[in-house]
PDB file of N, CA, C and O in Angstrom:
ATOM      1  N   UNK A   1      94.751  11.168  -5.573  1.00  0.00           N
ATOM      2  CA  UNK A   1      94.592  11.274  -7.005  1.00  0.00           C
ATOM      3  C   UNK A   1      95.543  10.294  -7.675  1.00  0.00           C
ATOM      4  O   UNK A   1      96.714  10.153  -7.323  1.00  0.00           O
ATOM      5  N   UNK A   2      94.895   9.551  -8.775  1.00  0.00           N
ATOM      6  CA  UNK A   2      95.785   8.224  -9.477  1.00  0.00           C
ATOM      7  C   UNK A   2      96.770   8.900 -10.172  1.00  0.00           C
ATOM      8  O   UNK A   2      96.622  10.118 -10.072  1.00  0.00           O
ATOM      9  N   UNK A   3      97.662   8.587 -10.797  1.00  0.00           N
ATOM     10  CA  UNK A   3      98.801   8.959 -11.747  1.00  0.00           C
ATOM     11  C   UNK A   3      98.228   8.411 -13.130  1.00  0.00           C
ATOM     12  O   UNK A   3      97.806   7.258 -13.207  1.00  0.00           O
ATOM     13  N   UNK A   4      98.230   9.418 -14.391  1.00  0.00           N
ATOM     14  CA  UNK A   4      97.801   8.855 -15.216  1.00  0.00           C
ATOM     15  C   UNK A   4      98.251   7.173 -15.677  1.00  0.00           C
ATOM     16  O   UNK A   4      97.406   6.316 -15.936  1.00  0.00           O
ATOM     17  N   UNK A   5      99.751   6.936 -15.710  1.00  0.00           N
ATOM     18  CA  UNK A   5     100.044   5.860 -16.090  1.00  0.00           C
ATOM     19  C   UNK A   5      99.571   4.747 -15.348  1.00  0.00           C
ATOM     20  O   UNK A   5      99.987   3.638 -15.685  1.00  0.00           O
ATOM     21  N   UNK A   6      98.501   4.874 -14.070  1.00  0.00           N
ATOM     22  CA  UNK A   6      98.107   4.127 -13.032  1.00  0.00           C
ATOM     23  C   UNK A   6      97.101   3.428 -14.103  1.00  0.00           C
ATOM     24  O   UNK A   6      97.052   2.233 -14.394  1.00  0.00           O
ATOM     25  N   UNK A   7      96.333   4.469 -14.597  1.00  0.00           N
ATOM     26  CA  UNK A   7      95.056   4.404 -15.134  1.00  0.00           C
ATOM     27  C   UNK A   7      95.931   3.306 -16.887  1.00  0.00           C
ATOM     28  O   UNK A   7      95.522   2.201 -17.244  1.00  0.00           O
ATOM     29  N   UNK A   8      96.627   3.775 -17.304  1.00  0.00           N
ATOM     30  CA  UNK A   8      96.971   3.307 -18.331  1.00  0.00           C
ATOM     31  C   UNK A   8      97.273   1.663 -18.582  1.00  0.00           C
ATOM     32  O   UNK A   8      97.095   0.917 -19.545  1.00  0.00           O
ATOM     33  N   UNK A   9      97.845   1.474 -17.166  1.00  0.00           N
ATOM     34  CA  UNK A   9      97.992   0.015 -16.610  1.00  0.00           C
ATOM     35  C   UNK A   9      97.590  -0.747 -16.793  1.00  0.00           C
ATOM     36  O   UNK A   9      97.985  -1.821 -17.249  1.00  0.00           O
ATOM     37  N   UNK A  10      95.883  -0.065 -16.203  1.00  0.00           N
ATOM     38  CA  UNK A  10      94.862  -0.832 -15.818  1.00  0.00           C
ATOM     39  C   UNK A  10      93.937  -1.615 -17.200  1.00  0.00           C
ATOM     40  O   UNK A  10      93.519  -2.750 -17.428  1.00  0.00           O
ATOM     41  N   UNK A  11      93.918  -0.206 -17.955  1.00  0.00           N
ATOM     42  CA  UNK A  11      93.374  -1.026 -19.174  1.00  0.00           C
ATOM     43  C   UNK A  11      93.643  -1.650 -20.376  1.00  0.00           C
ATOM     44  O   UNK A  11      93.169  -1.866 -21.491  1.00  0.00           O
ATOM     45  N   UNK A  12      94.792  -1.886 -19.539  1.00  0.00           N
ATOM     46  CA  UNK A  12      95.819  -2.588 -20.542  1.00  0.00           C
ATOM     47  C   UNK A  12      96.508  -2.042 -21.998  1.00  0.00           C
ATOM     48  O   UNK A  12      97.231  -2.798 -22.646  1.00  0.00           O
ATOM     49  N   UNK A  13      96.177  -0.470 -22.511  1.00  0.00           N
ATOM     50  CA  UNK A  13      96.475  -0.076 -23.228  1.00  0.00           C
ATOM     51  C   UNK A  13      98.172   0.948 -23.398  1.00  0.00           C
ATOM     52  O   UNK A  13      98.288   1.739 -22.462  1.00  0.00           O
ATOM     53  N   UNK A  14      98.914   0.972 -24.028  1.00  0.00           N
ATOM     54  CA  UNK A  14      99.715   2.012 -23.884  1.00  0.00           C
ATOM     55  C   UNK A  14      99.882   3.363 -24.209  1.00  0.00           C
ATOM     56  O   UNK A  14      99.752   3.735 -25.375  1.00  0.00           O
ATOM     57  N   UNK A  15     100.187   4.224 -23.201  1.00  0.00           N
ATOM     58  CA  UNK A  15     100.067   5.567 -23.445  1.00  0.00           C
ATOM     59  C   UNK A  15     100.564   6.194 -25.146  1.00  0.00           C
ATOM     60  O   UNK A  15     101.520   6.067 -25.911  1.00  0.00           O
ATOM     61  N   UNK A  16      99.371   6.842 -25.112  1.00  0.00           N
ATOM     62  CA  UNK A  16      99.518   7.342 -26.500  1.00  0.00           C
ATOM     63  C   UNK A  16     101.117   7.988 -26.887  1.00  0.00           C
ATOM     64  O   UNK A  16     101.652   8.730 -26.064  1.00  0.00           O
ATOM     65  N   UNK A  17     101.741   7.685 -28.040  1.00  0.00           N
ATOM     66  CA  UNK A  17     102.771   8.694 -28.080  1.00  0.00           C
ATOM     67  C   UNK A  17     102.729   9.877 -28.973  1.00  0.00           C
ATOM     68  O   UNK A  17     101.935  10.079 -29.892  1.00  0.00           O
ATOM     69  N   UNK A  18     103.845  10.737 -28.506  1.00  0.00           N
ATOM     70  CA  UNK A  18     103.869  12.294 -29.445  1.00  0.00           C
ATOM     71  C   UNK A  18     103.577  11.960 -30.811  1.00  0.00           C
ATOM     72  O   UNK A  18     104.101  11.005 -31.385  1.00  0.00           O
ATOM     73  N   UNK A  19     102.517  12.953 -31.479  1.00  0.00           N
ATOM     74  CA  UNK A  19     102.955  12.962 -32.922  1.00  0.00           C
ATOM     75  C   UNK A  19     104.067  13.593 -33.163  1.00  0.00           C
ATOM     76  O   UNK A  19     104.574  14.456 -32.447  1.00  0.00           O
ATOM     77  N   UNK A  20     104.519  13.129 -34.297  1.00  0.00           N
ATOM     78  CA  UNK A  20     105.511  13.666 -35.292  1.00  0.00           C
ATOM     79  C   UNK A  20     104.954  15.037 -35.910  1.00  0.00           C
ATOM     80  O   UNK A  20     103.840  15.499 -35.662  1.00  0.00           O
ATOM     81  N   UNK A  21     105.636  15.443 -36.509  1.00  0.00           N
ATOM     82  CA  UNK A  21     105.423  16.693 -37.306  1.00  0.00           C
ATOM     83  C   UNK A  21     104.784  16.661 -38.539  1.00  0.00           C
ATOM     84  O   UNK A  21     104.173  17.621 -39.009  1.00  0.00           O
ATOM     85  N   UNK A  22     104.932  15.415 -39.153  1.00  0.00           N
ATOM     86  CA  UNK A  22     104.684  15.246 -40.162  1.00  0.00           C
ATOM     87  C   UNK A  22     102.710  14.530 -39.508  1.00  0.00           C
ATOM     88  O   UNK A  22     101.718  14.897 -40.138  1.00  0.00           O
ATOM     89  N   UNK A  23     102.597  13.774 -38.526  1.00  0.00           N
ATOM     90  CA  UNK A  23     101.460  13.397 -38.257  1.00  0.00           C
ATOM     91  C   UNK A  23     100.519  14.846 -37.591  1.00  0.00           C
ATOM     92  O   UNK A  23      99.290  14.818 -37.534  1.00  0.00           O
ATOM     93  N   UNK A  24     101.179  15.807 -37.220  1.00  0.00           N
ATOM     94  CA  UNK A  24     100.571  17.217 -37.010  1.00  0.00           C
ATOM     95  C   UNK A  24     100.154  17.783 -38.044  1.00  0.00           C
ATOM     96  O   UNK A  24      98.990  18.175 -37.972  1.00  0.00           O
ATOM     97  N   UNK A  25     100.712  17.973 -39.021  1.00  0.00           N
ATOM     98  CA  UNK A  25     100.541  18.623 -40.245  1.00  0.00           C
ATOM     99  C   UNK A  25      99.260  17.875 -40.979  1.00  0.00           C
ATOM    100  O   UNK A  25      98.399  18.493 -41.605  1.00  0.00           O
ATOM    101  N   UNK A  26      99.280  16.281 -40.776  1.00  0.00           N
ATOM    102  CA  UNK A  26      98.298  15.987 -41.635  1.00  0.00           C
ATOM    103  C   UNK A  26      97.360  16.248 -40.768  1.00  0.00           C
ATOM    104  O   UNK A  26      96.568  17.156 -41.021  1.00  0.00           O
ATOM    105  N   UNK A  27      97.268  15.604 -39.726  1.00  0.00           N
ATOM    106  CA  UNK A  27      95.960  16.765 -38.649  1.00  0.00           C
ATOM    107  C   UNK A  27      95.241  17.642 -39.325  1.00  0.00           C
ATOM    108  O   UNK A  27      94.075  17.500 -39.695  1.00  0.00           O
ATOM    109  N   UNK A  28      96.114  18.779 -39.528  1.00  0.00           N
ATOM    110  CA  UNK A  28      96.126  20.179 -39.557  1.00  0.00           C
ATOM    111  C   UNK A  28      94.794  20.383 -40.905  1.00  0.00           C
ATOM    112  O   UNK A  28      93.673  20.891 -40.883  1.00  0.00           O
ATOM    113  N   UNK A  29      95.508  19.787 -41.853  1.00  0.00           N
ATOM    114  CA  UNK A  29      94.920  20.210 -42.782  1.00  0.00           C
ATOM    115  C   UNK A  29      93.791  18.937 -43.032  1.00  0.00           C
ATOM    116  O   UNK A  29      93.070  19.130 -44.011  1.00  0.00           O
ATOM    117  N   UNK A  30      93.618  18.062 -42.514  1.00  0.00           N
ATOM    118  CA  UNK A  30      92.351  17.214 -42.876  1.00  0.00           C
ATOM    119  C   UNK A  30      90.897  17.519 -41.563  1.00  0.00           C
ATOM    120  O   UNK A  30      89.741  17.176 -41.317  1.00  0.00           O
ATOM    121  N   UNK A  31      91.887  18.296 -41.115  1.00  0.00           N
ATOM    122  CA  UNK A  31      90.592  19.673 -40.490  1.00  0.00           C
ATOM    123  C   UNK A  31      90.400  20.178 -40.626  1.00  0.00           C
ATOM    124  O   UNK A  31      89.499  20.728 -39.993  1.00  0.00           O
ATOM    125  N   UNK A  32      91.289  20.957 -42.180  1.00  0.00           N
ATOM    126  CA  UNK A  32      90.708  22.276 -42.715  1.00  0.00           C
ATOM    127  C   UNK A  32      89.999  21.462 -43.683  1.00  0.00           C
ATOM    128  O   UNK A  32      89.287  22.343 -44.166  1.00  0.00           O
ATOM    129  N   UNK A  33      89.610  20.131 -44.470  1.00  0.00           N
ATOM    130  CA  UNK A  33      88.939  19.691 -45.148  1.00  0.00           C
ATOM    131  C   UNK A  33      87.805  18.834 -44.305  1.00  0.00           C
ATOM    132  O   UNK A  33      87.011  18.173 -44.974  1.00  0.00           O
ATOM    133  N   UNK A  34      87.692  18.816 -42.848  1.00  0.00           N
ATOM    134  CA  UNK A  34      86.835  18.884 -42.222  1.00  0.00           C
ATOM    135  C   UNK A  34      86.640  17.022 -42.503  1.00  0.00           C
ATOM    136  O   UNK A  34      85.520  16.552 -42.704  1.00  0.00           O
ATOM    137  N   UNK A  35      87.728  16.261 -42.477  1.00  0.00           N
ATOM    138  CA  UNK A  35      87.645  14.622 -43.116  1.00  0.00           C
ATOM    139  C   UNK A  35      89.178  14.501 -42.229  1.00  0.00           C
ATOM    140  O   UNK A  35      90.208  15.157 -42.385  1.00  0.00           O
ATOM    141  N   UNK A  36      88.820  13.228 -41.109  1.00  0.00           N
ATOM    142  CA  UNK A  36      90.047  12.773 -40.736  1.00  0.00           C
ATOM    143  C   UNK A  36      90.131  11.100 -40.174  1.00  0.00           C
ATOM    144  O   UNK A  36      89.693  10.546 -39.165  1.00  0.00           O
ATOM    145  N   UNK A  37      90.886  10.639 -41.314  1.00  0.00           N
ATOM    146  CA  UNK A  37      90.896   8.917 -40.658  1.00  0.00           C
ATOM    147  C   UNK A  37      90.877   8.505 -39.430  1.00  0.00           C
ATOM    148  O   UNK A  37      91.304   9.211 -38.516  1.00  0.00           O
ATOM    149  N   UNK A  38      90.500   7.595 -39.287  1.00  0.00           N
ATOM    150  CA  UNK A  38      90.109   6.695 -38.047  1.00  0.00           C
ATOM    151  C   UNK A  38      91.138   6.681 -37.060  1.00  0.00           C
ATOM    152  O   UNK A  38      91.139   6.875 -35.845  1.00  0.00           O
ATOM    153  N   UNK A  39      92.372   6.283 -38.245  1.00  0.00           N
ATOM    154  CA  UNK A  39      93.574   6.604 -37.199  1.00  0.00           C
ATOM    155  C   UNK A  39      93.958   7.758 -36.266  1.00  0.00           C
ATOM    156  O   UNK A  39      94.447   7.596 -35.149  1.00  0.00           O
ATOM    157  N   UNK A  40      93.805   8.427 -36.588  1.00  0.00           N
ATOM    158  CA  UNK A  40      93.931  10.245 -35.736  1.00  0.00           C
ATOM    159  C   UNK A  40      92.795  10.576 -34.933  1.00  0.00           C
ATOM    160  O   UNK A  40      92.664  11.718 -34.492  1.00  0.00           O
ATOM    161  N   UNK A  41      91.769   9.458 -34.653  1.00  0.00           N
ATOM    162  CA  UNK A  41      90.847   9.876 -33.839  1.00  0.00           C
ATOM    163  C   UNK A  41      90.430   8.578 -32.494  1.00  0.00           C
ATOM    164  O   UNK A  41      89.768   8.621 -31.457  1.00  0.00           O
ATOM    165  N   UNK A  42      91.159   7.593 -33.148  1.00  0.00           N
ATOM    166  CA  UNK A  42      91.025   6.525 -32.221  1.00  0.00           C
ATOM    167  C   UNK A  42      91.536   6.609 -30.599  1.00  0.00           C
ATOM    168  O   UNK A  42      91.849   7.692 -30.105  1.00  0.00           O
ATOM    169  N   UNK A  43      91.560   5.979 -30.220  1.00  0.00           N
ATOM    170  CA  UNK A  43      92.465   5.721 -28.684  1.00  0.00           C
ATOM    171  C   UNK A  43      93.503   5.434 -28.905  1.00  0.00           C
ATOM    172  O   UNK A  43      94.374   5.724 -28.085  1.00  0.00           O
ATOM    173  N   UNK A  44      93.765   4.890 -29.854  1.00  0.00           N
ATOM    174  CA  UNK A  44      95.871   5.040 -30.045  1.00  0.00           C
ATOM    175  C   UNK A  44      96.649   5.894 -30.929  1.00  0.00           C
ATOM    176  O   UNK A  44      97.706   5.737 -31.541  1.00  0.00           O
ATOM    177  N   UNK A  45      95.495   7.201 -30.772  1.00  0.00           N
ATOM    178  CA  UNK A  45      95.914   8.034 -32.047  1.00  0.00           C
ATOM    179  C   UNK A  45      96.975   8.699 -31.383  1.00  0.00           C
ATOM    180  O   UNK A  45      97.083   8.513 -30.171  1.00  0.00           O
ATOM    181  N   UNK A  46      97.754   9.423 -31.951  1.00  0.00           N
ATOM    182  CA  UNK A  46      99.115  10.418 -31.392  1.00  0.00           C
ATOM    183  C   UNK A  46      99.089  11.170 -30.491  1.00  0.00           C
ATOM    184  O   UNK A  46      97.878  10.950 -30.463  1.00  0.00           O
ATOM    185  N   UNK A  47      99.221  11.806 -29.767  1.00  0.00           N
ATOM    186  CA  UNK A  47      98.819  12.977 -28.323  1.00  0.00           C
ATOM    187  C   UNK A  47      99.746  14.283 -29.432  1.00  0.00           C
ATOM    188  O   UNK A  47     100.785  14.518 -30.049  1.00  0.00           O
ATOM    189  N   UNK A  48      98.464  14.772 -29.067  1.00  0.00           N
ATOM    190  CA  UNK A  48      99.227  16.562 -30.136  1.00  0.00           C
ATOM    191  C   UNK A  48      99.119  17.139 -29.290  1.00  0.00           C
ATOM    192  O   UNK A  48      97.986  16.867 -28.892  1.00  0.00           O
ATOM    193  N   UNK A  49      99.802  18.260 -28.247  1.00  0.00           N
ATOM    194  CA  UNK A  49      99.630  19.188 -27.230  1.00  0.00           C
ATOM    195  C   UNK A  49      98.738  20.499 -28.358  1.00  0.00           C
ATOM    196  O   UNK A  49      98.664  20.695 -29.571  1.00  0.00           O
ATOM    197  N   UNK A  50      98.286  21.040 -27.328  1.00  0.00           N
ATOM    198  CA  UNK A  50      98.120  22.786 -27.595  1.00  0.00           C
ATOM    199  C   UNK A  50      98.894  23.171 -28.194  1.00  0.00           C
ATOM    200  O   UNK A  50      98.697  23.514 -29.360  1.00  0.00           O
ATOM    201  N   UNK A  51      99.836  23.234 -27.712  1.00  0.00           N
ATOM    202  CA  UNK A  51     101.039  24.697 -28.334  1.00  0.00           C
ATOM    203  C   UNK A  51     101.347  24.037 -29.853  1.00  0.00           C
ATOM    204  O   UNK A  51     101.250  24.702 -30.885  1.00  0.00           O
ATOM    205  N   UNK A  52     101.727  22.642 -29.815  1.00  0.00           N
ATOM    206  CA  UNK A  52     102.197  22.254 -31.394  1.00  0.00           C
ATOM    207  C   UNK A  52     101.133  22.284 -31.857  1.00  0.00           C
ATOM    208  O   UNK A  52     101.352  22.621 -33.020  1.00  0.00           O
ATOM    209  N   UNK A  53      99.958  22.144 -31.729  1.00  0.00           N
ATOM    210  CA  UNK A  53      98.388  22.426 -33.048  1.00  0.00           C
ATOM    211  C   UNK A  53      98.426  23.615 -33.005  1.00  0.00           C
ATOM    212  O   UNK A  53      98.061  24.025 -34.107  1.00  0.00           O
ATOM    213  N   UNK A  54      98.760  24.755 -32.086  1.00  0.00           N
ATOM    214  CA  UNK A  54      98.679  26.139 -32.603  1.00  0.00           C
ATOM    215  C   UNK A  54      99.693  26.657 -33.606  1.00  0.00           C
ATOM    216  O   UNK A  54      99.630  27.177 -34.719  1.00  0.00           O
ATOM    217  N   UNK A  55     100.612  26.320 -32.800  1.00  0.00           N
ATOM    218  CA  UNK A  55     102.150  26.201 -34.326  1.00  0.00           C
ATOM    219  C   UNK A  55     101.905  25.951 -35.414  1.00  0.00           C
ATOM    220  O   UNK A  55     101.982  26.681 -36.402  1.00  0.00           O
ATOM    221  N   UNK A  56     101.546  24.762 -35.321  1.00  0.00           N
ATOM    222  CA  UNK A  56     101.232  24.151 -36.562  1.00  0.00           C
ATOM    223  C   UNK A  56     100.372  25.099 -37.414  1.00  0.00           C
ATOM    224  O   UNK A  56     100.782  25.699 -38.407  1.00  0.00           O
ATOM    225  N   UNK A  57      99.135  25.159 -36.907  1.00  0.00           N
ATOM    226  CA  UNK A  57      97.903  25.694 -37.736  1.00  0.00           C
ATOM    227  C   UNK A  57      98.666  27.274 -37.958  1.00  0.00           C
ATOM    228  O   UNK A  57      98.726  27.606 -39.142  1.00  0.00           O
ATOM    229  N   UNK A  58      99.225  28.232 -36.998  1.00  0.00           N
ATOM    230  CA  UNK A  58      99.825  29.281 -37.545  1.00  0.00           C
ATOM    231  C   UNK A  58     101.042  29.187 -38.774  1.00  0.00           C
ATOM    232  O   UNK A  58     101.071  30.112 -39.586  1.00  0.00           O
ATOM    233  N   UNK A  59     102.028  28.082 -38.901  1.00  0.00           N
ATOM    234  CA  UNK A  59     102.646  28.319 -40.058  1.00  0.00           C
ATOM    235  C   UNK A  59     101.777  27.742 -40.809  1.00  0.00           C
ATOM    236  O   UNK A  59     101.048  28.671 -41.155  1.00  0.00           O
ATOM    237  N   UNK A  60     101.411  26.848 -41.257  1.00  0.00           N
ATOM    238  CA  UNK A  60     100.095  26.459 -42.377  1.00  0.00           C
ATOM    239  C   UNK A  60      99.395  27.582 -42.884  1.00  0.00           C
ATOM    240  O   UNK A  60      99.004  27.500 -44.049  1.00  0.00           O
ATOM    241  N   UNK A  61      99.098  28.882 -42.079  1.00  0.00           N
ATOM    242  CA  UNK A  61      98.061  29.727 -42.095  1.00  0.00           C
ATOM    243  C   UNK A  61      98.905  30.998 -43.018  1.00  0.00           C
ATOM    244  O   UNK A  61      98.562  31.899 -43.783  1.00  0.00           O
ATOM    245  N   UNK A  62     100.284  30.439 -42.408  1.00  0.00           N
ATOM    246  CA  UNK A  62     101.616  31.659 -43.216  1.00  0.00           C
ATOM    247  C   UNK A  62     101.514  30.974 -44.007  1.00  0.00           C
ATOM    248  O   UNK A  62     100.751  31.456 -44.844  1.00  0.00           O
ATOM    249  N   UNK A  63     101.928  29.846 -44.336  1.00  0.00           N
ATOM    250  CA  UNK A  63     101.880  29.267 -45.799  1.00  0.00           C
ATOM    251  C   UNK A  63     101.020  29.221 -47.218  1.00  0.00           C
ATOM    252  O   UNK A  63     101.437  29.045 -48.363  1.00  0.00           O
ATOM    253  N   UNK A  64      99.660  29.442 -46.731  1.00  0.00           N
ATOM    254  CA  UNK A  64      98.936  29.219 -47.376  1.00  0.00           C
ATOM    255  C   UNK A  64      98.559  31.022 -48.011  1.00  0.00           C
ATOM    256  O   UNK A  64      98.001  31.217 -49.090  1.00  0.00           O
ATOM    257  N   UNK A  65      99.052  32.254 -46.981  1.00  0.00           N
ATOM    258  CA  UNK A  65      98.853  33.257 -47.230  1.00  0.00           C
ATOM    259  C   UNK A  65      99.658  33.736 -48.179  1.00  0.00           C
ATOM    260  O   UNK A  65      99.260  34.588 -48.973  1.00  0.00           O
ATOM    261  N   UNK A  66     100.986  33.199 -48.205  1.00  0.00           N
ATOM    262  CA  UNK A  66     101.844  33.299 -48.840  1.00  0.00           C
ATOM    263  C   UNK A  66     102.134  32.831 -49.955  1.00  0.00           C
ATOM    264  O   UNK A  66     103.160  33.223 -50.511  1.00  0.00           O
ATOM    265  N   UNK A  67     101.498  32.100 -50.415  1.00  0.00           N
ATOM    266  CA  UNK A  67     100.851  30.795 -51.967  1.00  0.00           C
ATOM    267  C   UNK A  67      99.916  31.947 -52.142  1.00  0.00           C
ATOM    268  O   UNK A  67     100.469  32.616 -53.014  1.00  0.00           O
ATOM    269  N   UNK A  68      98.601  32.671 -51.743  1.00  0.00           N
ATOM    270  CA  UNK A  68      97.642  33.143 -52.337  1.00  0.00           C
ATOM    271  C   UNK A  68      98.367  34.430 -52.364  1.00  0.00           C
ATOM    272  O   UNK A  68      97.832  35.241 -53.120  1.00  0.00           O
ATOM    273  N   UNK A  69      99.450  34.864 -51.748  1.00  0.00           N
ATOM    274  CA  UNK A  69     100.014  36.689 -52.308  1.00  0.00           C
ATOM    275  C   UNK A  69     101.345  36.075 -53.570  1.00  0.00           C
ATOM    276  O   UNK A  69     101.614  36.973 -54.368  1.00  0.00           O
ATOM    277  N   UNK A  70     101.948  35.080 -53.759  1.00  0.00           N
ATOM    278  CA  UNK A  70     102.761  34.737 -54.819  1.00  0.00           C
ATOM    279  C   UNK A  70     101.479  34.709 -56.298  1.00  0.00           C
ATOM    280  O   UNK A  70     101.522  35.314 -57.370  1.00  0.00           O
ATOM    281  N   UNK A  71     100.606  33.896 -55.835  1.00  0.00           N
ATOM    282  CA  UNK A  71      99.992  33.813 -56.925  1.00  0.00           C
ATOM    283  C   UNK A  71      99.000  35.058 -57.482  1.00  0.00           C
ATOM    284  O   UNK A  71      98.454  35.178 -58.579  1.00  0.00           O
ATOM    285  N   UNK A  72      98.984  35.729 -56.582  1.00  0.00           N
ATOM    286  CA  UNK A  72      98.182  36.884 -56.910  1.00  0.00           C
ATOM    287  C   UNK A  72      99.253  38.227 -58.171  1.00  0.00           C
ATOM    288  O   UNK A  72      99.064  38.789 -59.250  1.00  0.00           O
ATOM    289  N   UNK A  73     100.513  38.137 -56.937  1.00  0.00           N
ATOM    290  CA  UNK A  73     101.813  38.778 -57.876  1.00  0.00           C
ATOM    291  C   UNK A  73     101.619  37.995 -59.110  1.00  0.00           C
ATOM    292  O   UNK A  73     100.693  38.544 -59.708  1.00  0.00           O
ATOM    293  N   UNK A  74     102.107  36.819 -59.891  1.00  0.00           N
ATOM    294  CA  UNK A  74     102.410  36.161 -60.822  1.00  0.00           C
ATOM    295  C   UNK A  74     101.089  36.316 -61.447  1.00  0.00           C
ATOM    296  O   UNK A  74     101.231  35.962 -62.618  1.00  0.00           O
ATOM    297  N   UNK A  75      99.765  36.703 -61.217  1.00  0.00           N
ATOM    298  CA  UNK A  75      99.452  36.606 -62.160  1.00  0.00           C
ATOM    299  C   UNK A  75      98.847  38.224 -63.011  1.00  0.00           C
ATOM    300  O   UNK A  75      98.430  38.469 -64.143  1.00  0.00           O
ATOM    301  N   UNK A  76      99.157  39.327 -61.360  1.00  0.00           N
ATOM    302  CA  UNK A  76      99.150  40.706 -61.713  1.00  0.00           C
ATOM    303  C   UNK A  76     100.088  41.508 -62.982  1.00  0.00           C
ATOM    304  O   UNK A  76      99.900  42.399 -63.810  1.00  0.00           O
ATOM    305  N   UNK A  77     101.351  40.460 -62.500  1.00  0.00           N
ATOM    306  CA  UNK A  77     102.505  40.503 -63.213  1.00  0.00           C
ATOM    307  C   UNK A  77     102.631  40.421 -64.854  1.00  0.00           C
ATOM    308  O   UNK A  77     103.738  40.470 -65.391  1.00  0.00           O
TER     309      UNK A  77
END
């Protein structure tokens, strides 16, 4: 079995690197608007593991619950 970087070699491209947090986040939410640039989908787009898109999408998911119970208070209020 090859080693990925065998394969990476070969086609002359370099292994994708980690996104940032800040390149996760925009991920995140230009998938909840179901629209995501070219860049984030290409072959040299960022490598996002599992666990950080689940992170991610779970605080986003606190965040956004937490904007719709503030605003619900403020305007019960």
């Amino acid at each position: 079995m090859k080693a990925p970087s065998e394969d990476v070699e070969r086609s002359g491209r370099s292994a994708p690197k980690k996104a940032t947090l800040l390149q996760v986040a925009r991920v995140i939410v230009s998938g909840l608007f179901m629209i995501a640039p070219n860049r984030d989908l290409g072959p040299d787009a960022p490598k996002i593991g599992p666990v950080r898109l689940i992170a991610a999408a779970f605080i986003g998911f606190a965040l956004v619950i937490a904007a719709l119970l503030l605003l619900v208070s403020a305007i019960t209020h």
